[in-house]
N, C-alpha and C positions, 0 to 999 in steps of 0.2 A: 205334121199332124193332119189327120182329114175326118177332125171330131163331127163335120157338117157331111158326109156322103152319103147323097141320095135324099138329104133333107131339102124343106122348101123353106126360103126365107122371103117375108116381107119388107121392103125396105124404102119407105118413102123419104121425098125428098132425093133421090140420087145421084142426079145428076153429076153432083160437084163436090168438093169435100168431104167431112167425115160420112156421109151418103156412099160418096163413090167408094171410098177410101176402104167404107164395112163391104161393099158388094167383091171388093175384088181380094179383100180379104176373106169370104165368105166363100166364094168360087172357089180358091187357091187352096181351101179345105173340104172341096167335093161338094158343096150345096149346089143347088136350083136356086136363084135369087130374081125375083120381081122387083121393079125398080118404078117409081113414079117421079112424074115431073111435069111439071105446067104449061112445056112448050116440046113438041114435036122435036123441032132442030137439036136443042140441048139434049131429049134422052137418047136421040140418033150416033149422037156425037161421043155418050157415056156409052154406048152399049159399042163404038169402033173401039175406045179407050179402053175397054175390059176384055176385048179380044177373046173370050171368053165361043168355045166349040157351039156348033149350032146348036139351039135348043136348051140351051142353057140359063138363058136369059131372057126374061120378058118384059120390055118396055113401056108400061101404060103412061096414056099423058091423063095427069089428074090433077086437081086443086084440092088437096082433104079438108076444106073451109065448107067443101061442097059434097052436102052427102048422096044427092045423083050420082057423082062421080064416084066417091067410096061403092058405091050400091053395084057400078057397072065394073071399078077396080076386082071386086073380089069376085063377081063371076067370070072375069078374065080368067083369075088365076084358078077356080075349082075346074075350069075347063082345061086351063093349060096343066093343070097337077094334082086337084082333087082336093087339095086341104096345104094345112101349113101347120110348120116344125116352129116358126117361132116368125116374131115382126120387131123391128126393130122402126118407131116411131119417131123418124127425126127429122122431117118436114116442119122446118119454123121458119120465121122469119123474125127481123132486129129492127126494131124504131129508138132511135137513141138519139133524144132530147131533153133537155131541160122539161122539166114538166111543166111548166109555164106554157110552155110552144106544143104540146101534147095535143092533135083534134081529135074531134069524135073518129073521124075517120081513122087518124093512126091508133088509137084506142080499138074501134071495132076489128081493124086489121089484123091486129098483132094476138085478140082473144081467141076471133075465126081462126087462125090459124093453129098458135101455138099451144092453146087449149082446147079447144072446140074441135079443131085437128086431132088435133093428140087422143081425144077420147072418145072421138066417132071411128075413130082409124080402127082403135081398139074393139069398140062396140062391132062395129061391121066383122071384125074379122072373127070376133069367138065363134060362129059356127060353123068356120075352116080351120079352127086351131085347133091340133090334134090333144088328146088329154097327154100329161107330160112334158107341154111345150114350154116354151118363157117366150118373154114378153121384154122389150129396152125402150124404155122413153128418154128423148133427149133430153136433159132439163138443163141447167147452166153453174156456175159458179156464184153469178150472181145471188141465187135464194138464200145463200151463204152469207152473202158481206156487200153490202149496202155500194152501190155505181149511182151517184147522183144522176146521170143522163140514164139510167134503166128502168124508172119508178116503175111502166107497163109491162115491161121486157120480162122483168124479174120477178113481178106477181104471176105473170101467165107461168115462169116456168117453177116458182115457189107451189102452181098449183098443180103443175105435171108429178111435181115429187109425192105429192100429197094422192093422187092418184096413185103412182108406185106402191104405196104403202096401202091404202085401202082397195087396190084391184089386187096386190097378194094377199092378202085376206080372204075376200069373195074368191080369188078362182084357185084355193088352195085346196080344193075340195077336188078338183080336177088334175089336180098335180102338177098347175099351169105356174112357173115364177114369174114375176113381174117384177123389175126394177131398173132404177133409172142412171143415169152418167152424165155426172155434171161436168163437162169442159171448162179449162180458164183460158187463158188464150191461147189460141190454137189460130197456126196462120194457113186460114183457106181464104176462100175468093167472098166470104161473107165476110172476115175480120178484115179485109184488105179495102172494102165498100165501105166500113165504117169508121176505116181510121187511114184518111186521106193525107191525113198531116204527115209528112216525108218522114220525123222525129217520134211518131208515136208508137213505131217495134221497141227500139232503144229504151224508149221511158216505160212501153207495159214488160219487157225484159228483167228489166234492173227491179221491178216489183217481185219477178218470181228468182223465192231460191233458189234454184235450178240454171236462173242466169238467161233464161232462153226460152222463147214463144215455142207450146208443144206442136205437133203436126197432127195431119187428119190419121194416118196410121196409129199414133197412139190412140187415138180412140176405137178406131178400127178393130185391136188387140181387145182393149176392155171390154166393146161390147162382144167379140167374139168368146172370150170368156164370159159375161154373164147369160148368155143365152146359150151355152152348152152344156153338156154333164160334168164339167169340173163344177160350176158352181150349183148342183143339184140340191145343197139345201141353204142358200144364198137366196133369200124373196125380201119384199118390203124396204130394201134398204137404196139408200145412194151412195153414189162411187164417184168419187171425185177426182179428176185427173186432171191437174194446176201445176204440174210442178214444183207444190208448197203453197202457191198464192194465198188461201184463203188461211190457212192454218197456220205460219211460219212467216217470220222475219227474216228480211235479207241479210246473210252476214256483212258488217262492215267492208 
Protein backbone atom coordinates (compact mmCIF):
# COMPACT_ATOMS: atom_id res chain seq x y z
CA UNK A 1 0.00 0.00 0.00
CA UNK A 2 1.52 3.72 -0.47
CA UNK A 3 -1.62 5.34 1.64
CA UNK A 4 1.42 8.05 2.56
CA UNK A 5 2.62 9.38 -1.19
CA UNK A 6 3.88 12.52 -1.34
CA UNK A 7 2.66 13.13 2.27
CA UNK A 8 4.85 14.90 5.07
CA UNK A 9 5.06 13.37 8.28
CA UNK A 10 6.34 14.46 11.67
CA UNK A 11 7.86 12.21 13.85
CA UNK A 12 9.75 12.99 16.86
CA UNK A 13 11.55 11.16 18.93
CA UNK A 14 13.16 8.91 15.92
CA UNK A 15 15.92 7.77 16.39
CA UNK A 16 15.20 4.28 17.80
CA UNK A 17 12.25 2.19 18.23
CA UNK A 18 8.71 2.62 17.66
CA UNK A 19 10.15 6.39 16.22
CA UNK A 20 12.34 4.56 13.90
CA UNK A 21 10.15 1.82 13.36
CA UNK A 22 6.89 4.50 12.11
CA UNK A 23 9.47 6.47 9.83
CA UNK A 24 10.47 3.57 7.85
CA UNK A 25 7.26 2.25 7.86
CA UNK A 26 5.99 5.61 6.75
CA UNK A 27 8.71 5.84 3.95
CA UNK A 28 8.01 2.16 2.73
CA UNK A 29 4.42 3.87 2.05
CA UNK A 30 5.62 6.89 -0.11
CA UNK A 31 5.70 9.74 2.80
CA UNK A 32 8.35 12.52 3.39
CA UNK A 33 9.20 11.95 7.07
CA UNK A 34 11.02 14.50 9.58
CA UNK A 35 12.61 12.93 12.29
CA UNK A 36 14.00 14.54 15.62
CA UNK A 37 16.35 13.62 18.25
CA UNK A 38 18.53 15.05 20.77
CA UNK A 39 21.97 14.04 19.65
CA UNK A 40 23.47 14.69 16.26
CA UNK A 41 25.25 10.97 16.09
CA UNK A 42 22.04 9.07 16.88
CA UNK A 43 19.82 10.90 14.10
CA UNK A 44 22.98 10.52 11.53
CA UNK A 45 22.89 6.97 12.41
CA UNK A 46 18.69 6.71 11.92
CA UNK A 47 18.75 8.34 8.86
CA UNK A 48 21.91 5.52 7.31
CA UNK A 49 19.40 2.79 8.98
CA UNK A 50 16.22 4.12 6.82
CA UNK A 51 18.30 4.04 3.62
CA UNK A 52 15.71 6.02 2.59
CA UNK A 53 16.55 7.96 -1.43
CA UNK A 54 17.91 11.57 -1.01
CA UNK A 55 15.59 14.10 0.01
CA UNK A 56 13.35 11.96 1.59
CA UNK A 57 14.28 12.36 5.04
CA UNK A 58 15.02 15.31 7.19
CA UNK A 59 16.97 14.90 10.41
CA UNK A 60 16.61 17.77 13.06
CA UNK A 61 18.33 17.38 16.40
CA UNK A 62 15.75 18.75 18.85
CA UNK A 63 14.62 18.47 22.67
CA UNK A 64 10.52 19.02 22.42
CA UNK A 65 10.97 19.89 26.43
CA UNK A 66 12.31 22.92 24.48
CA UNK A 67 10.07 25.16 22.63
CA UNK A 68 13.22 27.18 20.87
CA UNK A 69 13.87 24.07 19.51
CA UNK A 70 10.17 23.21 18.49
CA UNK A 71 10.03 27.06 17.08
CA UNK A 72 13.30 26.19 14.84
CA UNK A 73 12.08 22.18 14.22
CA UNK A 74 8.98 23.35 12.21
CA UNK A 75 10.58 26.13 10.11
CA UNK A 76 13.00 23.44 9.06
CA UNK A 77 10.36 21.50 7.93
CA UNK A 78 7.84 24.50 6.01
CA UNK A 79 11.34 25.11 4.28
CA UNK A 80 12.06 21.70 3.54
CA UNK A 81 8.14 20.84 2.32
CA UNK A 82 5.74 23.68 3.26
CA UNK A 83 3.33 22.14 5.81
CA UNK A 84 2.47 18.60 7.05
CA UNK A 85 0.10 15.63 6.36
CA UNK A 86 -0.04 14.48 9.80
CA UNK A 87 2.77 14.27 13.21
CA UNK A 88 3.02 11.45 14.98
CA UNK A 89 4.12 12.72 18.80
CA UNK A 90 6.26 10.01 20.46
CA UNK A 91 9.32 11.67 21.90
CA UNK A 92 9.16 10.58 25.83
CA UNK A 93 11.04 9.39 28.06
CA UNK A 94 10.69 6.48 31.32
CA UNK A 95 11.56 7.22 35.04
CA UNK A 96 10.56 4.17 36.89
CA UNK A 97 10.75 4.23 40.51
CA UNK A 98 9.18 3.51 43.50
CA UNK A 99 7.73 6.82 44.27
CA UNK A 100 9.41 7.18 47.32
CA UNK A 101 12.73 7.61 45.37
CA UNK A 102 10.81 10.00 42.69
CA UNK A 103 12.91 13.93 42.78
CA UNK A 104 11.92 16.98 41.73
CA UNK A 105 14.14 16.42 38.98
CA UNK A 106 12.86 13.01 37.70
CA UNK A 107 9.40 14.67 38.16
CA UNK A 108 10.15 17.92 36.17
CA UNK A 109 11.86 15.61 33.51
CA UNK A 110 9.44 13.17 32.75
CA UNK A 111 6.44 16.39 32.56
CA UNK A 112 8.93 18.41 30.17
CA UNK A 113 9.06 15.97 28.23
CA UNK A 114 6.20 13.55 27.92
CA UNK A 115 3.62 16.23 28.33
CA UNK A 116 4.85 19.39 27.92
CA UNK A 117 6.55 17.71 24.80
CA UNK A 118 3.65 16.20 23.58
CA UNK A 119 1.51 19.34 23.57
CA UNK A 120 3.94 21.98 22.40
CA UNK A 121 4.95 19.49 19.65
CA UNK A 122 1.40 19.65 18.80
CA UNK A 123 0.91 23.56 19.45
CA UNK A 124 3.85 24.32 17.10
CA UNK A 125 2.87 22.24 14.50
CA UNK A 126 -0.92 23.41 13.77
CA UNK A 127 0.10 26.10 11.42
CA UNK A 128 1.95 23.35 9.06
CA UNK A 129 -0.72 20.93 9.53
CA UNK A 130 -2.60 20.75 6.56
CA UNK A 131 -6.70 20.92 7.19
CA UNK A 132 -7.70 17.00 6.90
CA UNK A 133 -4.50 15.85 8.55
CA UNK A 134 -4.30 13.52 11.97
CA UNK A 135 -2.42 13.90 14.58
CA UNK A 136 -0.76 10.25 17.04
CA UNK A 137 0.33 10.80 20.61
CA UNK A 138 2.31 8.27 22.08
CA UNK A 139 0.60 7.43 25.38
CA UNK A 140 1.38 3.91 27.28
CA UNK A 141 -0.52 1.02 28.70
CA UNK A 142 0.08 2.14 31.83
CA UNK A 143 -2.96 5.08 32.09
CA UNK A 144 -4.85 1.78 31.93
CA UNK A 145 -3.64 -0.46 34.87
CA UNK A 146 -1.88 0.72 37.78
CA UNK A 147 2.66 -0.12 37.49
CA UNK A 148 3.62 0.69 41.14
CA UNK A 149 7.38 2.02 39.81
CA UNK A 150 5.16 4.32 36.99
CA UNK A 151 3.22 6.76 39.54
CA UNK A 152 4.89 9.96 37.07
CA UNK A 153 5.41 7.95 33.95
CA UNK A 154 1.69 7.10 33.85
CA UNK A 155 0.18 10.43 34.85
CA UNK A 156 2.08 12.28 32.05
CA UNK A 157 0.87 9.69 29.65
CA UNK A 158 -2.93 9.36 31.51
CA UNK A 159 -2.50 13.20 30.29
CA UNK A 160 -1.36 12.62 26.62
CA UNK A 161 -4.62 10.57 26.24
CA UNK A 162 -6.71 13.14 27.73
CA UNK A 163 -5.16 15.54 25.09
CA UNK A 164 -6.15 12.85 22.32
CA UNK A 165 -9.67 13.28 23.25
CA UNK A 166 -9.97 17.01 23.89
CA UNK A 167 -7.53 18.23 20.67
CA UNK A 168 -10.09 15.92 18.48
CA UNK A 169 -12.71 18.13 19.67
CA UNK A 170 -10.98 21.48 19.11
CA UNK A 171 -9.31 20.65 15.72
CA UNK A 172 -12.50 18.84 14.31
CA UNK A 173 -13.58 21.81 12.95
CA UNK A 174 -10.49 21.45 10.46
CA UNK A 175 -10.95 17.90 9.60
CA UNK A 176 -7.67 17.30 11.75
CA UNK A 177 -8.05 13.54 13.81
CA UNK A 178 -6.15 13.18 16.80
CA UNK A 179 -5.60 10.07 18.71
CA UNK A 180 -3.42 8.38 20.64
CA UNK A 181 -1.56 4.41 20.92
CA UNK A 182 -0.96 3.12 23.93
CA UNK A 183 2.04 0.43 23.84
CA UNK A 184 2.44 -2.51 26.47
CA UNK A 185 5.54 -4.08 26.19
CA UNK A 186 7.22 -3.61 23.41
CA UNK A 187 10.95 -4.57 23.16
CA UNK A 188 12.99 -1.51 22.04
CA UNK A 189 16.11 -0.13 23.33
CA UNK A 190 13.81 1.96 26.03
CA UNK A 191 12.24 -1.36 27.52
CA UNK A 192 15.63 -3.02 27.37
CA UNK A 193 17.16 0.37 29.72
CA UNK A 194 14.51 -0.25 32.13
CA UNK A 195 14.33 -3.82 32.58
CA UNK A 196 18.01 -4.70 33.38
CA UNK A 197 17.06 -7.74 35.30
CA UNK A 198 18.29 -10.84 32.64
CA UNK A 199 14.58 -12.52 33.98
CA UNK A 200 12.23 -9.56 33.26
CA UNK A 201 11.28 -10.55 29.20
CA UNK A 202 10.00 -14.03 30.54
CA UNK A 203 7.95 -12.56 33.60
CA UNK A 204 6.38 -9.29 31.50
CA UNK A 205 5.71 -12.15 28.66
CA UNK A 206 3.96 -14.65 30.74
CA UNK A 207 1.72 -11.39 31.85
CA UNK A 208 0.52 -10.88 28.17
CA UNK A 209 -2.01 -13.22 26.41
CA UNK A 210 -0.23 -13.37 23.55
CA UNK A 211 2.81 -15.07 25.40
CA UNK A 212 5.17 -12.63 23.97
CA UNK A 213 6.72 -8.91 24.29
CA UNK A 214 5.21 -6.85 21.01
CA UNK A 215 7.89 -5.11 18.57
CA UNK A 216 8.30 -1.52 17.46
CA UNK A 217 6.77 -2.50 14.06
CA UNK A 218 3.57 -3.37 15.59
CA UNK A 219 3.19 -0.07 16.44
CA UNK A 220 4.61 1.14 13.60
CA UNK A 221 1.24 -0.49 11.62
CA UNK A 222 -1.11 1.09 14.12
CA UNK A 223 0.02 4.41 13.98
CA UNK A 224 0.21 4.17 10.30
CA UNK A 225 -3.35 3.33 10.30
CA UNK A 226 -4.57 5.95 12.55
CA UNK A 227 -3.16 8.83 10.84
CA UNK A 228 -4.28 7.70 7.39
CA UNK A 229 -7.60 7.60 5.41
CA UNK A 230 -8.55 4.15 6.61
CA UNK A 231 -9.23 5.57 9.81
CA UNK A 232 -10.93 9.00 8.54
CA UNK A 233 -13.67 8.88 11.10
CA UNK A 234 -11.61 7.32 14.07
CA UNK A 235 -10.76 10.79 16.41
CA UNK A 236 -10.56 11.08 20.32
CA UNK A 237 -9.97 7.68 21.05
CA UNK A 238 -7.12 5.33 22.36
CA UNK A 239 -5.71 2.19 20.79
CA UNK A 240 -4.07 -0.10 22.59
CA UNK A 241 -1.65 -2.42 21.36
CA UNK A 242 -0.60 -5.16 24.56
CA UNK A 243 -1.14 -8.17 23.24
CA UNK A 244 -4.21 -8.47 25.83
CA UNK A 245 -2.16 -7.05 28.88
CA UNK A 246 -4.44 -4.72 30.10
CA UNK A 247 -7.77 -6.23 29.26
CA UNK A 248 -7.28 -10.11 29.48
CA UNK A 249 -5.98 -12.92 31.63
CA UNK A 250 -3.31 -15.30 30.74
CA UNK A 251 -4.73 -18.68 30.10
CA UNK A 252 -3.53 -21.29 32.39
Amino acid sequence: MKRFTNKTVLITGGTSGMGLATARRLLDEGAYVAITGRERPRLDAAVARLGAPAGRVLAVRADVASLADLDALMRDVETWRGGLDAVFANAGTGIFKPTAEITEEDFDRSVDVNFKGVFFTVHKALPLLRDGGAIVLNASWTLHRGLPIATVYSATKAAVHNLARTLGSDLAPRGIRVNSVSPGYIDTEMYRTANTDPDAEARNAAEVPLGALGHADDIAATVAFLASDDASYITGQDLIVDGGLVGSVPAA
